[in-house]
C-alpha positions in Angstrom: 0.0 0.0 0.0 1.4 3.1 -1.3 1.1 6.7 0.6 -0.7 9.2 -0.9 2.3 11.7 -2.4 2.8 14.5 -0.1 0.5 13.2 2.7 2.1 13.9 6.2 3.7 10.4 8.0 3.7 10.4 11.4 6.1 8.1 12.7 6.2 7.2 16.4 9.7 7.3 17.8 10.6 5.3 21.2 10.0 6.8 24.7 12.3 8.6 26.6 13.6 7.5 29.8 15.5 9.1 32.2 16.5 6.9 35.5 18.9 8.2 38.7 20.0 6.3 40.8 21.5 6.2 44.5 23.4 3.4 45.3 26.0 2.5 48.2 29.7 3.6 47.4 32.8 2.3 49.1 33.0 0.9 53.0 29.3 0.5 54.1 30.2 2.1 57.8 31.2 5.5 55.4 27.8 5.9 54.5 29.0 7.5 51.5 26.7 7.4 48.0 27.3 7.5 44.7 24.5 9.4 42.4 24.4 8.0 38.4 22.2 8.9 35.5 21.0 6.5 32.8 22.0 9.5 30.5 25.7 9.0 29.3 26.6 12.7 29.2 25.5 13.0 32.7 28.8 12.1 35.2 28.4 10.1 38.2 28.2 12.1 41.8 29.7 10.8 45.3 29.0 12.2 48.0 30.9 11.0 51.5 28.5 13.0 53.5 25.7 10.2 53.2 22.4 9.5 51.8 20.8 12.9 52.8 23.3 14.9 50.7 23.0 12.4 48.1 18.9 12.4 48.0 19.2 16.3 47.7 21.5 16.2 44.5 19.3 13.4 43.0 16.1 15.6 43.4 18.3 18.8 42.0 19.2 16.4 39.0 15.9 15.1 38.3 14.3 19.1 38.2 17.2 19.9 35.7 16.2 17.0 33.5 12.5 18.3 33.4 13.4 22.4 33.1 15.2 20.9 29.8 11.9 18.8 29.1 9.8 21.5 29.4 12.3 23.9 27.3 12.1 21.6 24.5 8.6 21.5 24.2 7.3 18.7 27.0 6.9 14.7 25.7 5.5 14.0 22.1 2.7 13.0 21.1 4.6 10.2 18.4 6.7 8.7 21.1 5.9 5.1 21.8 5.1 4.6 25.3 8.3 4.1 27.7 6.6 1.4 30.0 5.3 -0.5 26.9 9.3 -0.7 25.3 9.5 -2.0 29.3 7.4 -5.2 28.8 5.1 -3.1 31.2 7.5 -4.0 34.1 6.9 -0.8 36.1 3.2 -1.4 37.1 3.5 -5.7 36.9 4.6 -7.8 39.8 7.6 -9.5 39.5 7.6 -13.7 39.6 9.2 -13.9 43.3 5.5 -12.2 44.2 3.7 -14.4 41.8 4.8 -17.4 43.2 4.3 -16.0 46.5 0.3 -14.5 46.0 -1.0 -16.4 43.2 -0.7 -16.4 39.3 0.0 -13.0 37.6 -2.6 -11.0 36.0 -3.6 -11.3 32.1 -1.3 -9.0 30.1 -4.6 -7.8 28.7 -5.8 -6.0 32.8 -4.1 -2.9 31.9 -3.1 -2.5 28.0 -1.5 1.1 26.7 -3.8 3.7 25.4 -4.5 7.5 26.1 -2.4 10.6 25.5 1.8 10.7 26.3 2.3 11.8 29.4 5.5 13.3 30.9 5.5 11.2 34.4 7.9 10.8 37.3 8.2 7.9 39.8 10.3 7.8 42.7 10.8 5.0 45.5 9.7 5.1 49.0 13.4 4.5 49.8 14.7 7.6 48.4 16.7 5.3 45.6 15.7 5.8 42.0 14.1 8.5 40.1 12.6 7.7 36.7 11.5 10.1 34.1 9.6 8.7 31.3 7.2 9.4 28.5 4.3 7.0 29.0 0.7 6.3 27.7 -2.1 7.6 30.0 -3.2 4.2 31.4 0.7 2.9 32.0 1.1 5.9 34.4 -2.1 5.5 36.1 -1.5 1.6 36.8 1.9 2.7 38.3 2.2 3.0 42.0 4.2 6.1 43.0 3.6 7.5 40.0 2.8 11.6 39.4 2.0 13.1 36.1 3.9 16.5 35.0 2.6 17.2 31.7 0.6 15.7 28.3 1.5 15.8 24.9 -0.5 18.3 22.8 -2.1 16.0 20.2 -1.0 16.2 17.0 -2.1 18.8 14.6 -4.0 18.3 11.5 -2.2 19.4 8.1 -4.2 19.1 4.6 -2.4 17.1 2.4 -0.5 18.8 -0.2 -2.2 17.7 -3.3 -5.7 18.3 -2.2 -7.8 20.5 -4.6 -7.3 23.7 -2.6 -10.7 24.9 -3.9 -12.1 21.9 -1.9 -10.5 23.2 1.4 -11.8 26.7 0.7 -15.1 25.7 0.0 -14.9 23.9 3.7 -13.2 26.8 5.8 -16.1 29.9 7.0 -16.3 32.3 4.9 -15.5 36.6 5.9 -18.4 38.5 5.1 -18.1 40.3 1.6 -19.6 42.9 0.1 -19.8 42.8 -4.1 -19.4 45.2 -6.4 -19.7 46.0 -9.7 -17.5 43.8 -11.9 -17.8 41.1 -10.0 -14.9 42.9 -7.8 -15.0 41.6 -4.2 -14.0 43.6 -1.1 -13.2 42.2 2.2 -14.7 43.2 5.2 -13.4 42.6 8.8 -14.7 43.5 11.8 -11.9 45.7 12.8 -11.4 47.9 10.2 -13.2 48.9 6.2 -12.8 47.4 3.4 -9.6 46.0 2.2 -8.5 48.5 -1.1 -5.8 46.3 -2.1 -8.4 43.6 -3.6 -11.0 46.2 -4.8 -11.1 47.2 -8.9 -10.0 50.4 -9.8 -13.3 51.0 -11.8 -15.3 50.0 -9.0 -17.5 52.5 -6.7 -16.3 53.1 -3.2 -18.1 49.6 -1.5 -21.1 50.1 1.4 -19.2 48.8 4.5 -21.7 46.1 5.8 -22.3 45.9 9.5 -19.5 45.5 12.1 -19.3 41.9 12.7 -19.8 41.3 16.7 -16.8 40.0 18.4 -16.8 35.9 19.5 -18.6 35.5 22.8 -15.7 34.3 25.2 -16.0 31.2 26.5 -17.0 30.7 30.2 -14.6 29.5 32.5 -14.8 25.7 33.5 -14.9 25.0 37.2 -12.7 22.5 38.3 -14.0 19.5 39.8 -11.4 17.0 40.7 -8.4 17.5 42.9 -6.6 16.4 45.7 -5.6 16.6 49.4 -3.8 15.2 51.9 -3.2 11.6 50.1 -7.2 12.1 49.3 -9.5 12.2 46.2 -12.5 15.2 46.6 -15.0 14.0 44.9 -16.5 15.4 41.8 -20.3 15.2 43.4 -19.2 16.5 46.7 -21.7 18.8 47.9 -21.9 21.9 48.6 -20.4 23.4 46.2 -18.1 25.8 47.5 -16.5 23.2 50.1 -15.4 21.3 46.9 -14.1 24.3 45.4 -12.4 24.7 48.8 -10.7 21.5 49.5 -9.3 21.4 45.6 -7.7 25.0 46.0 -6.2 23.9 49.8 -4.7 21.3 47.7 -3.2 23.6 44.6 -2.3 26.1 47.7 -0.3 23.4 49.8 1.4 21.8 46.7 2.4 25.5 45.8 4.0 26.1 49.3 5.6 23.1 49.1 7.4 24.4 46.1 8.3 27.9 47.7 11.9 28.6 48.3 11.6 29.8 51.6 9.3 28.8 54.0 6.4 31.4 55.0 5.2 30.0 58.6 2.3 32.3 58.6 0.8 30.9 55.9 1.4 27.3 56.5 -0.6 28.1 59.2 -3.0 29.5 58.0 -3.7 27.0 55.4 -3.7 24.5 58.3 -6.4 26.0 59.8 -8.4 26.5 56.7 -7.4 22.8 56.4 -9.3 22.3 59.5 -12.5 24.2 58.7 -13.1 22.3 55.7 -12.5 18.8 56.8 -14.5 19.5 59.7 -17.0 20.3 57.8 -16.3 17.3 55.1 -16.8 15.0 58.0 -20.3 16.6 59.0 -21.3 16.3 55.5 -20.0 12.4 54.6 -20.0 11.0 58.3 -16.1 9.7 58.1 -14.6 10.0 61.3 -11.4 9.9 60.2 -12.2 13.5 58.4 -12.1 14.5 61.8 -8.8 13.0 63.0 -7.0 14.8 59.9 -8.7 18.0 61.2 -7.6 17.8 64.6 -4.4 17.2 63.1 -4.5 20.5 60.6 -5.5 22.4 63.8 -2.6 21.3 66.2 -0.5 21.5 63.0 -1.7 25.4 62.8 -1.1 25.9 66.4 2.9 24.2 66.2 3.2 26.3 63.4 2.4 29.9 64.6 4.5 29.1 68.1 7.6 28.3 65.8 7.5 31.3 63.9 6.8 33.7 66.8 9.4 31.4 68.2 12.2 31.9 65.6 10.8 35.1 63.6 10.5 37.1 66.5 12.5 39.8 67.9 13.1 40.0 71.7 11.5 42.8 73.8 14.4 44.9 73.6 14.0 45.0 70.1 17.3 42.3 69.3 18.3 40.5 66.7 15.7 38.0 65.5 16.3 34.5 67.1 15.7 30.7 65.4 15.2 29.1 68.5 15.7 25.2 68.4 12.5 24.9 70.8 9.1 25.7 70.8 7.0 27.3 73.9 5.5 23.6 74.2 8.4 21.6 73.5 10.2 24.3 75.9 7.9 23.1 78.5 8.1 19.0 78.0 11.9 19.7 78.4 11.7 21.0 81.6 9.5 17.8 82.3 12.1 16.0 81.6 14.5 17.9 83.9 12.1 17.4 86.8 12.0 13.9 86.0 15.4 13.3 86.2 16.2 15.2 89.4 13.2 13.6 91.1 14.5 9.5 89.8 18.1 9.7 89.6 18.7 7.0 92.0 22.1 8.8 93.7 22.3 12.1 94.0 25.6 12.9 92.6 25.7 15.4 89.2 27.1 12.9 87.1 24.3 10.7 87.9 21.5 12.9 87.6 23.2 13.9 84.1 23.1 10.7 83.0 19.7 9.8 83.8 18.4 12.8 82.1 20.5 12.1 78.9 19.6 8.3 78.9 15.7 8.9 79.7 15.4 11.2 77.2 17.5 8.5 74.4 14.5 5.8 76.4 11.0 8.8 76.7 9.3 6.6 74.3 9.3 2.6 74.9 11.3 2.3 77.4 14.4 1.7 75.2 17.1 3.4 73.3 20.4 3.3 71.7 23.4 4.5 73.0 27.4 4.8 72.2 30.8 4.9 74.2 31.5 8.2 72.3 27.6 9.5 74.2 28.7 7.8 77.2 32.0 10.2 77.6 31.1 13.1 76.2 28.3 13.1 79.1 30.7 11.8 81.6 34.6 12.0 80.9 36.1 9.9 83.3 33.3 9.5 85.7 31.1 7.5 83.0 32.4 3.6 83.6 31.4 4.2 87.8 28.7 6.2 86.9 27.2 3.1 84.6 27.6 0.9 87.2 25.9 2.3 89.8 23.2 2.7 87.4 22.7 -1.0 86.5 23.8 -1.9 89.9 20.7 -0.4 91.2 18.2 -1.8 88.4 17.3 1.6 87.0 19.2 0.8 84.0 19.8 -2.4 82.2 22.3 -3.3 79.7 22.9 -6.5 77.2 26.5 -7.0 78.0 29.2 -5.4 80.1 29.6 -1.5 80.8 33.0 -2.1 79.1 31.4 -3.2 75.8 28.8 -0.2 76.0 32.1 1.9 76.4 33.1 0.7 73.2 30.4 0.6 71.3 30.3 2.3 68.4 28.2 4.6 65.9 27.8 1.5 63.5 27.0 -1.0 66.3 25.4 1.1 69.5 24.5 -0.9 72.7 20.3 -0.6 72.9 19.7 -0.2 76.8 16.4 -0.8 78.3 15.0 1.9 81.5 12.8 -0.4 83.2 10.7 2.8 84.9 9.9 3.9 81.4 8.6 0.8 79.7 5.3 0.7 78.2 3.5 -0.8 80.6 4.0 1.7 83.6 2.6 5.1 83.8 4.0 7.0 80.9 5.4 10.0 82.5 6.0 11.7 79.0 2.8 13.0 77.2 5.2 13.8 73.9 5.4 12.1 70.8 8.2 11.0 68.5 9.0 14.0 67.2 9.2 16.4 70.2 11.7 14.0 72.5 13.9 13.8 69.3 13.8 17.6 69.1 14.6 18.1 73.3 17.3 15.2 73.0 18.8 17.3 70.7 18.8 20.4 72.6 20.1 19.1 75.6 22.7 17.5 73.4 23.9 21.1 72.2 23.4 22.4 75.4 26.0 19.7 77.1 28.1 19.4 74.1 28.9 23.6 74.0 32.1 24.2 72.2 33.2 26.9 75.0 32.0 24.5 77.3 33.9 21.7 76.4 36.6 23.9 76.0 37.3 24.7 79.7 36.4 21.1 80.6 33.5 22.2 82.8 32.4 19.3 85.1 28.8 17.8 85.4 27.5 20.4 88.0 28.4 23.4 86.1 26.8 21.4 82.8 23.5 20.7 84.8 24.0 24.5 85.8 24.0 25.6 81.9 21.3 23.1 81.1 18.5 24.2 84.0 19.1 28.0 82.8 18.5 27.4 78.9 15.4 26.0 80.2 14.4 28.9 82.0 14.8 31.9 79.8 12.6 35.1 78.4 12.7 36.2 74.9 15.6 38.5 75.5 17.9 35.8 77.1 17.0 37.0 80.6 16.3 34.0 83.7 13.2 33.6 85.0 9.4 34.5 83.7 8.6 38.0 82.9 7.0 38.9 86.5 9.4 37.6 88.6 13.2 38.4 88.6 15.5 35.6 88.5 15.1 31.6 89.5 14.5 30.9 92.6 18.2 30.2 93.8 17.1 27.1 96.5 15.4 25.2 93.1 18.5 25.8 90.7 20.9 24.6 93.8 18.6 21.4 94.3 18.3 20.9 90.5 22.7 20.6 90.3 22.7 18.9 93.6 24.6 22.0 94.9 24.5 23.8 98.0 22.9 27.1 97.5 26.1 28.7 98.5 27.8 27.5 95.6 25.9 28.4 92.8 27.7 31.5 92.5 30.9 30.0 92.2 29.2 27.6 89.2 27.4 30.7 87.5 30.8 32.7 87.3 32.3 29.5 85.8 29.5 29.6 83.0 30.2 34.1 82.9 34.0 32.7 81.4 32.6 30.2 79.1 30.6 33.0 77.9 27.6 30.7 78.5 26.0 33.4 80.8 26.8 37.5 79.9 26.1 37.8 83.7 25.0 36.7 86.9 24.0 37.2 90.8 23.3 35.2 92.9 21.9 38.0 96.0 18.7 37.7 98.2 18.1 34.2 97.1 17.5 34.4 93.5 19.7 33.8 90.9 19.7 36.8 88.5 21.5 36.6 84.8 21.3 36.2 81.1 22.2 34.1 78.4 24.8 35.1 76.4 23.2 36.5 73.0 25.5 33.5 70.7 23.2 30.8 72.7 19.9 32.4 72.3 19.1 29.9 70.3 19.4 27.3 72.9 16.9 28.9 75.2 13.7 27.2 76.6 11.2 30.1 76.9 8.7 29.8 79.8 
């Protein structure tokens, strides 16, 4: 069968693919990544730093890849899908499942059809990245899978050795006006007629009447969208909460793509987020509707305490201050402090400083992890005695010897259990997974304070520059706002100090330029945190 001559072909060319890749790179204790394209003029990446660096290059990659996409006009419509040239293997189980669940579907369940799409897949575990141009049905029968763009579809040409009478005859006509002569002048709608096609002989033509301009069409309503991980449906009634939930989608999926983050309005999409599933639960009677807007609300609330938190100025109009805490984490961390003064099962600092560090590595279940470089950056030379006592008295217990936990390193931590915190006694932490991460880190910096480390401050004096972080004001001074200074008796208890010696401890803290000042007269202790550890203060 021969083509008509001059007829357009279209030929269908193969998909494109682009695949990166993260995969393990030298000594598995390195943690270091290397980061590879399917594209040969694209170099391979290491990065020692770990799989975080290397997850952030891979993303960087695959947005460079589609800005070029997009620049050279998107995926084409004569491209062959990419899944298809795949044997489908993207969306099909593999034979280790098959043998395991059953026999594997008919080739025929999910066959390729629809427009090209420009699609994008990447792995729950942060490993590969594929870029591809696939049919319609292909990308929706993908798990994981999220659609960019479509083709245009492809445009219509006459072919060239049509009777071009025949396509006139077909195409709408512009109003004419004829003369004399048979002469024919064209009217438009924006302007008279056209002398260039009008005989010389002829008599000025009549204009006709101004053609009225195309109505323009009414905007279409969008009526599908999502939201948190959820479909709104097309039929949802009323109205306007559809319209609602589908823009708090477009709006969160915009943040997400901001390059700086904008904490008031996060939060105030999560409480818009929480009006409108409240009021989706009300109208479809899901109670898990609710949940998620319980969830937007306390997300709201979190939100608006970090940025006054770390976008506000102090009172004496300061510097602005990113603050590692929130007010509410602020508060569970001096929980925790309580906690460990009031359980420590000796009273010596270096116990009490270990109980707090492990019971915070332990808040959750009962358990955590634990290494020998933790153990004596806590302790120094105190922690091997200080261990013992501990297990000795059953408030901590250990799978081998305090040597080996001594040892122990990054790669292969010792996982302790605190028998008081286990899940089945009272839970005296009301925080989640999140928050005793977040105050296990702060006490970490706290303890771990270059200058502090520097003059080899002992455990006291540590406890000293931990119970005043906790209890700060916005412009780094102690106490809360109506009272002046921590009540001297409480800080001495807290460092299992005399409350003669807290001076001696606070001045200790003035040359590690911990505190910018302090006094310790009429039974308070009066100071303020040095401005280059604001960051590290718990506000009350």
């Amino acid at each position: 069968m021969v083509a008509q001559a001059g007829t357009r072909h279209e030929e269908h060319v193969a998909g494109r693919v682009w695949t990166v890749r993260l995969a393990p790179y030298g000594r598995p204790s390195a943690g270091a990544v290397r980061l590879s394209c399917s594209r040969p003029a694209c170099p391979d990446q290491r990065f020692p730093d770990g799989a975080a660096a290397g997850r952030k290059a891979a993303v960087a990659h695959v947005n460079t890849h589609l800005a070029h996409i997009r620049a050279g006009g998107g995926p084409r419509s004569e491209a062959w899908c990419a899944c298809r040239a795949a044997d489908c293997a993207w969306h099909t189980p593999d034979p280790d499942a098959e043998r395991r669940s059953g026999p594997r579907p008919p080739a025929q369940a999910v066959r390729c059809g629809g427009p090209v799409l420009l699609a994008v897949y990447a792995d729950r575990a942060g490993r590969l990245w594929r870029i591809a141009e696939a049919c319609a049905r292909c990308a929706a029968a993908t798990p994981g899978c999220r659609v960019l763009d479509a083709a245009l579809p492809p445009a219509r040409t006459a072919p060239a050795g049509t009777d071009q009478a025949a396509v006139e005859a077909t195409a709408p006509q512009e109003p004419a006006d004829k003369t004399v002569a048979g002469a024919v002048s064209a009217v438009f709608s924006d302007r008279g007629p056209s002398p260039a096609v009008e005989a010389p002989s002829a008599p000025a033509a009549t204009p006709s009447a101004p053609v009225p301009r195309a109505r323009a069409a009414a905007p279409r309503t969008k009526r599908w969208g999502k939201i948190a991980q959820r479909t709104v449906p097309h039929d949802l009634q009323p109205d306007v909460l559809r319209a609602e939930l589908i823009d708090l989608g477009d709006a969160f999926r915009s943040y997400q793509k901001r390059p700086e983050p904008d904490l008031a309005l996060l939060a105030e999409l999560h409480d818009r987020k929480a009006r409108a599933f409240t009021l989706w639960a009300d109208v479809s009677g899901d109670r898990s509707l609710r949940h998620e807007a319980r969830r937007a609300k306390q997300a709201a609330q979190t939100t608006r305490e970090m940025h006054e938190n770390r976008g506000g100025s102090p009172a004496d109009g300061g510097p602005a201050v990113e603050r590692l805490l929130t007010r509410t984490q602020a508060a569970h961390a001096r929980t925790v402090l309580d906690y460990a003064a009031d359980h420590a099962p000796f009273s010596q600092a270096e116990v009490r400083l270990a109980v707090l560090m492990l019971a915070l590595r332990a808040a959750r279940d009962g358990t955590g992890n634990v290494t020998g470089q933790d153990l004596t950056g806590w302790l120094h030379d105190e922690a091997e005695p200080v261990l013992e006592q501990l297990v000795d008295a059953g408030w901590l217990h250990l799978p081998g010897t305090v040597a080996e936990a001594l040892t122990s390193q990054p790669e292969t931590p010792t996982a302790f259990t605190v028998p008081a915190l286990l899940p089945e006694r009272p839970r005296p932490f009301p925080f989640g997974k999140t928050t005793r991460s977040r105050i296990s880190g702060w006490a970490q910096k706290a303890l771990g304070d270059r200058k502090i480390r520097k003059k080899k401050l002992g455990a006291t004096t540590r406890l000293l520059s931990l119970y005043t972080a906790a209890h700060t004001r916005p412009d780094g001074r102690l106490g809360p706002a109506e009272d002046d200074g921590l009540d001297l008796n409480q800080a001495a208890a807290f460092c299992a100090l005399p409350p003669g010696q807290v001076a001696e401890h606070a001045e200790l803290l003035v040359t590690a330029d911990w505190l910018s000042e302090a006094d310790t007269t009429v039974h308070r202790l009066r100071g303020r945190l040095a401005e280059r550890v604001w960051p590290l203060g718990a506000l009350l």
